[in-house]
C-alpha positions as CSV (number, residue, x, y, z in Angstrom):
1,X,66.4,-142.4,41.3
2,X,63.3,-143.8,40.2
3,X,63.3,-147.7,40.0
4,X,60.5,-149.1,38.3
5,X,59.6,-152.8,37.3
6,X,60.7,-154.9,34.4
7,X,60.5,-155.6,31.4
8,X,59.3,-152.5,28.6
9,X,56.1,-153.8,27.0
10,X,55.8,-153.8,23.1
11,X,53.6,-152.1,20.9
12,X,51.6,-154.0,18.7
13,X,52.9,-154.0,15.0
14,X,56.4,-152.5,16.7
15,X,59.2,-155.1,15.7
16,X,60.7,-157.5,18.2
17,X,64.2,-157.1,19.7
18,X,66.2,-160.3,19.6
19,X,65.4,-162.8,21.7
20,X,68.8,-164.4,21.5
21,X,72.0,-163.8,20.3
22,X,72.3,-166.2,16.8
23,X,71.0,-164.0,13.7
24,X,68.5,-165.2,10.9
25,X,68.9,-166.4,7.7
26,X,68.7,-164.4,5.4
27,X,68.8,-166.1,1.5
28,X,70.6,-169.2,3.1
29,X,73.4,-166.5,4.8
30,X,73.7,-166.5,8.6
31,X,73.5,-162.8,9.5
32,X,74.4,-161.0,12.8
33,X,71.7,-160.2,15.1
34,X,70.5,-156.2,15.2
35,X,69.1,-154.1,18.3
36,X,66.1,-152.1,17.2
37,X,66.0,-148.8,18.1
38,X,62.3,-147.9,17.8
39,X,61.0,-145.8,21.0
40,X,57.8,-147.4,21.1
41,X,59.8,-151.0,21.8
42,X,61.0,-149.7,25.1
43,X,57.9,-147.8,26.3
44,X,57.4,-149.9,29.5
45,X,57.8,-148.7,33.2
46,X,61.2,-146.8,34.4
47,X,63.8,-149.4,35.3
48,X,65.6,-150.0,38.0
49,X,68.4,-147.5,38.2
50,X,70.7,-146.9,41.4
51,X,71.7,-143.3,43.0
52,X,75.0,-142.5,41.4
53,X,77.7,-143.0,44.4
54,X,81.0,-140.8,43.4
55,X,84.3,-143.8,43.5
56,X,86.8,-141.0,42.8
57,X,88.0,-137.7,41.1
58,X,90.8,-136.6,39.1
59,X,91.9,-133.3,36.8
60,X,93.4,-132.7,33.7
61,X,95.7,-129.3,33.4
62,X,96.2,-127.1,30.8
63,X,98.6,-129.1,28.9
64,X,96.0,-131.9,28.9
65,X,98.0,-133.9,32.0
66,X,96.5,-136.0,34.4
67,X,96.4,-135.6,38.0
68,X,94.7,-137.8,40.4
69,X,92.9,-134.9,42.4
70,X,90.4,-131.8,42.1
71,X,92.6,-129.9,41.6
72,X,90.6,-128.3,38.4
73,X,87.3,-128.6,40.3
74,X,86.1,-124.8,40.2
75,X,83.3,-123.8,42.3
76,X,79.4,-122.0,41.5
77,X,79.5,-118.5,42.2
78,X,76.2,-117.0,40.3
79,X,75.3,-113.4,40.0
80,X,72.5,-112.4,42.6
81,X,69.7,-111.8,40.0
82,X,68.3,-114.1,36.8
83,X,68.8,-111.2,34.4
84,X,72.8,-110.6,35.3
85,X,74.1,-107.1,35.7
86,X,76.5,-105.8,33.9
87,X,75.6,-108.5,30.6
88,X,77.6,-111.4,30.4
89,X,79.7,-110.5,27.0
90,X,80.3,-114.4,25.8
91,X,81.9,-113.5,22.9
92,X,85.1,-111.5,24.6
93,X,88.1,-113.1,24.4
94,X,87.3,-115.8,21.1
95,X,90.1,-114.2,19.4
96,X,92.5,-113.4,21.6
97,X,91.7,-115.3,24.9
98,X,90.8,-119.1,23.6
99,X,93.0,-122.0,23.8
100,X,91.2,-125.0,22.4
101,X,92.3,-128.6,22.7
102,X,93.7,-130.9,19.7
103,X,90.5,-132.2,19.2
104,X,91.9,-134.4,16.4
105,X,94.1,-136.3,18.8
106,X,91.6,-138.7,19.8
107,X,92.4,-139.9,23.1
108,X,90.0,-142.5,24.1
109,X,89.5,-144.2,27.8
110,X,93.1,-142.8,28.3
111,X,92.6,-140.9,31.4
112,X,89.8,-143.1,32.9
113,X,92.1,-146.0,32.8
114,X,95.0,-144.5,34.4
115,X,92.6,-143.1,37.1
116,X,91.4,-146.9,37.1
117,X,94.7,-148.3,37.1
118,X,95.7,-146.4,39.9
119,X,93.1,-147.4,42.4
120,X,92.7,-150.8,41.3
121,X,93.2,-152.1,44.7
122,X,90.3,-150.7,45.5
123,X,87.9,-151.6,42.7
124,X,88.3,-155.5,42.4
125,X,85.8,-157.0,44.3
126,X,86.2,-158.1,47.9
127,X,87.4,-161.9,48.2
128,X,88.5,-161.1,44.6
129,X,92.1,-161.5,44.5
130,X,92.4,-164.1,41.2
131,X,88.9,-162.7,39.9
132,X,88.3,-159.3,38.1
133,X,90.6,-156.6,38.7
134,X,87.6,-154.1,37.9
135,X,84.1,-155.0,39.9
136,X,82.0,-153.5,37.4
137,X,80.4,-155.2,34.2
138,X,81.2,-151.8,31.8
139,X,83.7,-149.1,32.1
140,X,83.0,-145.9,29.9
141,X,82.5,-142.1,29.9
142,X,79.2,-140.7,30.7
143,X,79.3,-139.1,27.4
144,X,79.1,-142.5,25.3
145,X,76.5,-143.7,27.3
146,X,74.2,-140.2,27.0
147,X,74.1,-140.8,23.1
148,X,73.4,-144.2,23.8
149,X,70.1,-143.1,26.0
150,X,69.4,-140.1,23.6
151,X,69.4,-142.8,20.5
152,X,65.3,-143.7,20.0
153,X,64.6,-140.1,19.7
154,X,68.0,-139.1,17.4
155,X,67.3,-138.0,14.1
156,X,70.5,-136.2,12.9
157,X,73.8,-138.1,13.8
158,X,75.2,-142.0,14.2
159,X,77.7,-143.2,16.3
160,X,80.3,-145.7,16.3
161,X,81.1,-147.8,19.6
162,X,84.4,-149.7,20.2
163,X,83.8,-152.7,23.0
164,X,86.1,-155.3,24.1
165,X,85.6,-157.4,27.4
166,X,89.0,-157.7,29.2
167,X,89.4,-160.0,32.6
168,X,85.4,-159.6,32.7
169,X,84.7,-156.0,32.2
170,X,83.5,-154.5,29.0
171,X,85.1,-151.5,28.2
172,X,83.2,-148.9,25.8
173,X,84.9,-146.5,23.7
174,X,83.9,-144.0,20.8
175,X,85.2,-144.1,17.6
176,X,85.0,-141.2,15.4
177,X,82.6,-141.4,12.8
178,X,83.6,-140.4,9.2
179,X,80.8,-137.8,9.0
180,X,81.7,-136.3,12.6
181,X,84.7,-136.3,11.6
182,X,84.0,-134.2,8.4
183,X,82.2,-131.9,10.5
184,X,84.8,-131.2,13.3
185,X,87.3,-130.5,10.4
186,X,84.9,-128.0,8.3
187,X,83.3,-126.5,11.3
188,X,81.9,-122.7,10.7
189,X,83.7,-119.7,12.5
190,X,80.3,-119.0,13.8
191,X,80.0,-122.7,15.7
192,X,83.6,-122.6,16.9
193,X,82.6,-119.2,18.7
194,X,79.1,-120.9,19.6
195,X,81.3,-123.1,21.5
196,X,83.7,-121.0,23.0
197,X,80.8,-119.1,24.1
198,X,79.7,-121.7,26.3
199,X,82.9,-122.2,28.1
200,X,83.4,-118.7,28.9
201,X,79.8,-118.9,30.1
202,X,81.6,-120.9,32.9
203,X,84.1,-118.4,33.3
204,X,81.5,-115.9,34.4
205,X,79.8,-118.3,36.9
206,X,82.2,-120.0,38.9
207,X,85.1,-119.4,40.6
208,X,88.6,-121.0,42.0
209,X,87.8,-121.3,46.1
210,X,84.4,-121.7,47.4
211,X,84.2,-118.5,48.9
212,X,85.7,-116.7,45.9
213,X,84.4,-114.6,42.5
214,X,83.8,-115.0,39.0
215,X,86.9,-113.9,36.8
216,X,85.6,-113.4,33.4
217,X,88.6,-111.7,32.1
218,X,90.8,-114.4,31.8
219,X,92.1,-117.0,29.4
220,X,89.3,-120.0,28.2
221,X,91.6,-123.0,27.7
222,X,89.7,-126.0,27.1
223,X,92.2,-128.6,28.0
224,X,91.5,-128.5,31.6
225,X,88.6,-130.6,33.1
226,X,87.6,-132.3,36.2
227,X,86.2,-135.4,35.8
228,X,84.3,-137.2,38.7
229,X,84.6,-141.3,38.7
230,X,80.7,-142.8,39.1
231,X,79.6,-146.2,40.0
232,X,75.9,-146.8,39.7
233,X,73.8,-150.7,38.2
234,X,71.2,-149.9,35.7
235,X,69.1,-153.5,35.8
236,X,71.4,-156.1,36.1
237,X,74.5,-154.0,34.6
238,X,77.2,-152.5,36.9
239,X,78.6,-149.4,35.6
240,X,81.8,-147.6,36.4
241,X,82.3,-144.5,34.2
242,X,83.5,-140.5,34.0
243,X,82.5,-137.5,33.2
244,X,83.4,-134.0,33.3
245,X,81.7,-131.7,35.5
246,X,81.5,-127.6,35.3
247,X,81.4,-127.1,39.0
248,X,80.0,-127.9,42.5
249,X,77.8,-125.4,44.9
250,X,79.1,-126.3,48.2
251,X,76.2,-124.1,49.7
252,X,73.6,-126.0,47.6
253,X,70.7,-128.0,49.3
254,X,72.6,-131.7,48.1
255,X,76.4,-130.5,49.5
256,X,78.0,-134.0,48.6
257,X,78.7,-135.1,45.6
258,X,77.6,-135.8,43.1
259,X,74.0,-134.3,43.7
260,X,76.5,-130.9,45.1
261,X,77.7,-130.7,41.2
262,X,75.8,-128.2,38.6
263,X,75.8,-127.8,34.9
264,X,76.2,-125.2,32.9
265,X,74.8,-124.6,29.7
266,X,74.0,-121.9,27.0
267,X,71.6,-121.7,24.4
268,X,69.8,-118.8,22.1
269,X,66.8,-116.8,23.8
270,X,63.1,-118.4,23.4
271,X,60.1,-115.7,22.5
272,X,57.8,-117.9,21.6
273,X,56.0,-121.4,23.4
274,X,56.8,-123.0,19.7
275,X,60.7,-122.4,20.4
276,X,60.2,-123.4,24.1
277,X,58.3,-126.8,23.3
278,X,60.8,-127.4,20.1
279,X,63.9,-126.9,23.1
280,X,62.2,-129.0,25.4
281,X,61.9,-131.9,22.4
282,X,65.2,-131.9,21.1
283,X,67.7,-129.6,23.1
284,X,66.5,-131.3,27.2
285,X,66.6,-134.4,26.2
286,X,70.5,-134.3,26.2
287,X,71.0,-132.1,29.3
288,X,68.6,-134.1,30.6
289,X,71.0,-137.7,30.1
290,X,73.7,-135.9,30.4
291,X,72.9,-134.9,33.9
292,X,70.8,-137.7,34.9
293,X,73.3,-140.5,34.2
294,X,75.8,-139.4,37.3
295,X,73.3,-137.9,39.9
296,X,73.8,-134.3,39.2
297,X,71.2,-132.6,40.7
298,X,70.9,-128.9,38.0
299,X,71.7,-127.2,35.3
300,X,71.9,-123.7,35.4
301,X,71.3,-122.4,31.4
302,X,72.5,-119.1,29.9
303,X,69.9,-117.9,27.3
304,X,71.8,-115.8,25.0
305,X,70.8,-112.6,23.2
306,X,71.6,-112.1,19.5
307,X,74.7,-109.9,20.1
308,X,76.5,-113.0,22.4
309,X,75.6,-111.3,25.8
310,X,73.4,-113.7,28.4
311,X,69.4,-112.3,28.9
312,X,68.2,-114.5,31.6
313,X,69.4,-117.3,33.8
314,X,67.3,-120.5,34.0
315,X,67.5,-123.3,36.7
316,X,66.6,-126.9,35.9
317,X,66.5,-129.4,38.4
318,X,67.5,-132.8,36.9
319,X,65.0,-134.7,38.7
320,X,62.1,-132.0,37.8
321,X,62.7,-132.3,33.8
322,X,60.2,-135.2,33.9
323,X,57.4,-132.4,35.1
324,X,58.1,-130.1,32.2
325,X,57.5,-133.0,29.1
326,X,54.9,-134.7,30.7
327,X,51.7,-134.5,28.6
328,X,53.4,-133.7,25.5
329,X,52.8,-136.7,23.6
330,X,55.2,-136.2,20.6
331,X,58.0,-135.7,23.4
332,X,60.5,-138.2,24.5
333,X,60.5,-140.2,27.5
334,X,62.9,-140.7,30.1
335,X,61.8,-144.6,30.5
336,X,62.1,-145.1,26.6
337,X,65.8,-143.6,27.1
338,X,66.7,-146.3,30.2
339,X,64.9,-148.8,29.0
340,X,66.5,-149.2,25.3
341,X,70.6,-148.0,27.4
342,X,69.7,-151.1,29.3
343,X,68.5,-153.3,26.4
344,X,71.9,-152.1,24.3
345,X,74.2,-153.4,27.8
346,X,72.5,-156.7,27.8
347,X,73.1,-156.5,23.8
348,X,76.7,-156.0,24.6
349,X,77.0,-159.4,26.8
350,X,75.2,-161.4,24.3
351,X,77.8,-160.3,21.3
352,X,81.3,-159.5,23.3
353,X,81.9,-163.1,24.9
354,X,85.6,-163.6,24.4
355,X,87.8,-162.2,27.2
356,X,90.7,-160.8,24.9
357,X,91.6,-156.9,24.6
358,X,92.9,-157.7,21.0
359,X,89.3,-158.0,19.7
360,X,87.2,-155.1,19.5
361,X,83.7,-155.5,18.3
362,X,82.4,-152.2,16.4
363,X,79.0,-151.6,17.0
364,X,77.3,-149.1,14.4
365,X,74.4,-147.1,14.3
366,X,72.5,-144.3,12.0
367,X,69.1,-142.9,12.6
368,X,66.8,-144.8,11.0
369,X,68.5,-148.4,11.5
370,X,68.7,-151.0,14.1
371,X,72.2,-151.2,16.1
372,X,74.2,-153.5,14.1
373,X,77.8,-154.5,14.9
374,X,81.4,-156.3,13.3
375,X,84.2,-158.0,14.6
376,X,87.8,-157.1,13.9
377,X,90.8,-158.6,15.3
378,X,94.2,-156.9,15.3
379,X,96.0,-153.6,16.0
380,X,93.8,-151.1,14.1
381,X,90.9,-150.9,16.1
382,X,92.5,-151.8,19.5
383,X,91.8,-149.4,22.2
384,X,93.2,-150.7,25.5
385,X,96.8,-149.8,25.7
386,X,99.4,-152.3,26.3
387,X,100.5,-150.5,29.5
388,X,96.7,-150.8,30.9
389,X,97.1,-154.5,29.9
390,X,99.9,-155.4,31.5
391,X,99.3,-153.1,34.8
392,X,95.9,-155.0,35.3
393,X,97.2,-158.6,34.7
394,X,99.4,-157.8,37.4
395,X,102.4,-156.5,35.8
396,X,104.4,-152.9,36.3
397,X,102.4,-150.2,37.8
398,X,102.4,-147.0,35.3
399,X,104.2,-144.4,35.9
């Protein structure tokens, strides 16, 4: 990765982050402090960020199960040529061929924890035994943190943030915004096949064994995942978290993971340099995040043609995406994006200081406003199970 010295430097006229946690007053009313989201605040040099090391693996099935293996890990199988013979179709099978998962049961840090609470020997720290059962500072999913790096340049949708620090780890989870919420329940015909397009995308470029071949013909069902289990320190914050991941190349030049992993992605054909530089602006930055944050080392996109078949293959190595937006000065920058995710962590330890898993602290933001957050105690907005609990205060192991 690319470490870098500390801290971002501050535009004139830009304002100031706060300096400590303790609000202003604001007509004689004490007010929570806010975390400014302006890009120019964190334009300083790249911080400090270490290679992604892989702690673990596990798989969920088609009925959405757990597993603690690979067991879903599929492998890159590509056709020989960019422009693939015979056309990928990505629209076959949307009707008849698509099982899509209950994306209204929301379902949390569920299968990171059990992953965590079943190696939890392993994660507490070494001459630990009465100290933290996890030796990290946050535990998450890649994906919260990407829209917390993609948030300086976001200009479309907020997100809500569930944290609550439990035997000194802070554990991050999403909550469901009422207007994402709104559009996952109205969502067009035409985006739920945009998005089934993309997973049958993977269906045409990987396959089951290493050495096998692409079956296309079969059924998308989007409960099943692998997830790999990263630990990487951004500044002074340790970081545990999960992602899913399409596949891995085991005859790529980086054959361990995560580096050996690829992405796969689909997007509408460019024909012009105005659509190229308007992907580059708002479409890389979140493959970019998205691949960055874990160490994988590409993502392979399929650029689609207007009747759903794929026109060209393109390859972008992760670490290269910093070539193609440099010099376009109304692009975003990858040191804004690390520099304000490591500004929100420390944000985090100022505001969650009570080690209880019944208090969550919501923190809030919508383009155009600072990061702002509330406190609720109770059972509403609790997000660690009681079983987790338990388990890692040294009761019952799950089942």
């Amino acid at each position: 990765m690319e470490p870098g010295a500390r801290p971002a430097k501050r535009s004139s006229g830009a304002p100031e982050a706060p300096a400590e946690l303790g609000g202003s007053p604001k007509r004689g009313r004490w007010a929570p402090p806010t975390l400014p989201t302006e890009p120019a605040l964190y334009d300083g040099p790249f911080p400090f960020y270490r290679r992604p090391a892989e702690e673990g693996r596990f798989s969920l099935d088609a009925q959405r199960c757990y597993h603690p293996d690979a067991r879903q890990l599929r492998y890159f199988a590509p056709p020989r040529a960019e422009r693939p013979e015979p056309a990928f179709d990505l629209r076959h099978g949307y009707r008849d061929l698509y099982v899509r998962r209950d994306e209204g049961r929301r379902e949390g840090l569920e299968h990171l924890l059990q992953w965590v609470a079943g190696n939890r020997d392993r994660l507490r720290a070494q001459g630990d035994a009465a100290g933290r059962p996890v030796n990290a500072d946050f535990v998450t999913w890649r994906g919260h943190l990407t829209k917390v790096l993609t948030t300086p340049y976001e200009s479309q949708e907020g997100w809500l943030l569930a944290v609550s620090l439990f035997r000194g780890t802070l554990y991050v989870s999403e909550v469901e915004t009422p207007a994402a919420r709104q559009q996952r329940e109205q969502r067009s015909d035409m985006l739920q096949e945009l998005a089934y397009m993309g997973y049958k995308f993977e269906r045409y470029m990987c396959a089951d064994t290493p050495d096998g071949s692409p079956d296309p013909t079969g059924v998308v069902n989007t409960n099943e995942a692998f997830c790999t289990v990263v630990r990487t320190r951004l500044g002074s914050h340790s970081l545990l978290f999960a992602g899913e991941v399409d596949c891995a190349d085991p005859r790529g030049a980086w054959p361990e993971p995560p580096a050996c992993y690829v992405e796969l992605k689909t997007c509408k054909e460019l024909h012009s340099p105005a659509q190229r530089r308007s992907f580059y602006r708002y479409k890389l930055i979140k493959w970019w995040a998205q691949s960055f944050l874990p160490g994988v080392s590409r993502i392979v996109a399929g650029f689609r043609a207007p009747d759903g078949s794929v026109a060209t293959l393109e390859t972008f190595e992760t670490m290269k995406i910093f070539q193609l937006i440099r010099g376009d000065r109304g692009c975003w920058k990858p040191a804004v994006c690390m520099n304000f995710c490591e500004a929100f962590l420390a944000f985090l330890k100022k505001v969650v200081t009570e080690d209880d898993p019944q208090l969550v602290h919501l923190f809030a933001w919508e383009p155009g406003r600072p990061v702002s957050y509330s406190r609720h105690q109770g059972a509403e907005h609790v997000f660690l199970p009681a079983w987790y609990v338990e388990t890692m205060s040294g009761g019952k192991s799950p089942d």
